[in-house]
N, C-alpha and C positions, 0 to 999 in steps of 0.2 A: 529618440531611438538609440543613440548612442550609449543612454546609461541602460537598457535594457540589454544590450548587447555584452555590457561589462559586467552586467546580473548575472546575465544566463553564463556566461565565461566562467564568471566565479561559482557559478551552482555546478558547472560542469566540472569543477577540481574537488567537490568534495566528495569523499570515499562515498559509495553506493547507496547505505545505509541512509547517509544524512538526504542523499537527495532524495530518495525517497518520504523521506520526515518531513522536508520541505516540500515537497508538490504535496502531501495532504493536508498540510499545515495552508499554501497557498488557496488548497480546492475547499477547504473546511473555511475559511476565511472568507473567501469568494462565493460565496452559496445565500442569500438572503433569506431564504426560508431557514436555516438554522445558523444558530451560534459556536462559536468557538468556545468547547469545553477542553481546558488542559485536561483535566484528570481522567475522559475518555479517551484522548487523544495518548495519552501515559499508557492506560489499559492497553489499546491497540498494536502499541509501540511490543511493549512486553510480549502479546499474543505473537505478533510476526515473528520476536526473535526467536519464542519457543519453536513457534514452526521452522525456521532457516533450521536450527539448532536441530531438531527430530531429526529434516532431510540432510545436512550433514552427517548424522549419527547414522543413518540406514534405518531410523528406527520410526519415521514416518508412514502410517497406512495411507496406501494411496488407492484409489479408483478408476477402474480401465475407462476411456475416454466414450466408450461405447455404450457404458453402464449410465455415465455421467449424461448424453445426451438423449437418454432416454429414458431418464428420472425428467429433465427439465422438458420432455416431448409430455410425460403424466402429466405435470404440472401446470402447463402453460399451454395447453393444446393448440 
């Protein structure tokens, strides 16, 4: 348990971005039903930062929270 502790420590110093890389990189790894493709994993990467980048920029469309749970109330009855 000790070197798990020293993982998570060190996962916790790195800027945002990577931790995040790293828990899908762990969750994508940890999944038996599928394999770990880098060059999905690459796409995904790029997609999020366009998104961060948009919402930084103001230039993100976004959707009222009310619209959004009553697209997935059609959906999923």
């Amino acid at each position: 348990m000790k070197i798990m502790s020293g993982v998570a420590r060190d996962a916790l110093e790195l800027p945002p971005n990577q931790r995040l890389s790293l828990a899908r990189f762990l969750l994508d790894v940890s999944d038996g039903e599928t394999g770990f493709d880098p060059d999905a994993n690459e796409a995904w990467e790029e997609e999020i930062s366009q998104r961060i980048e948009k919402i930084r920029n103001d230039t993100a469309k976004s959707i009222p929270l009310e619209d959004v749970f009553a697209n997935l109330d059609r959906r999923f009855p």
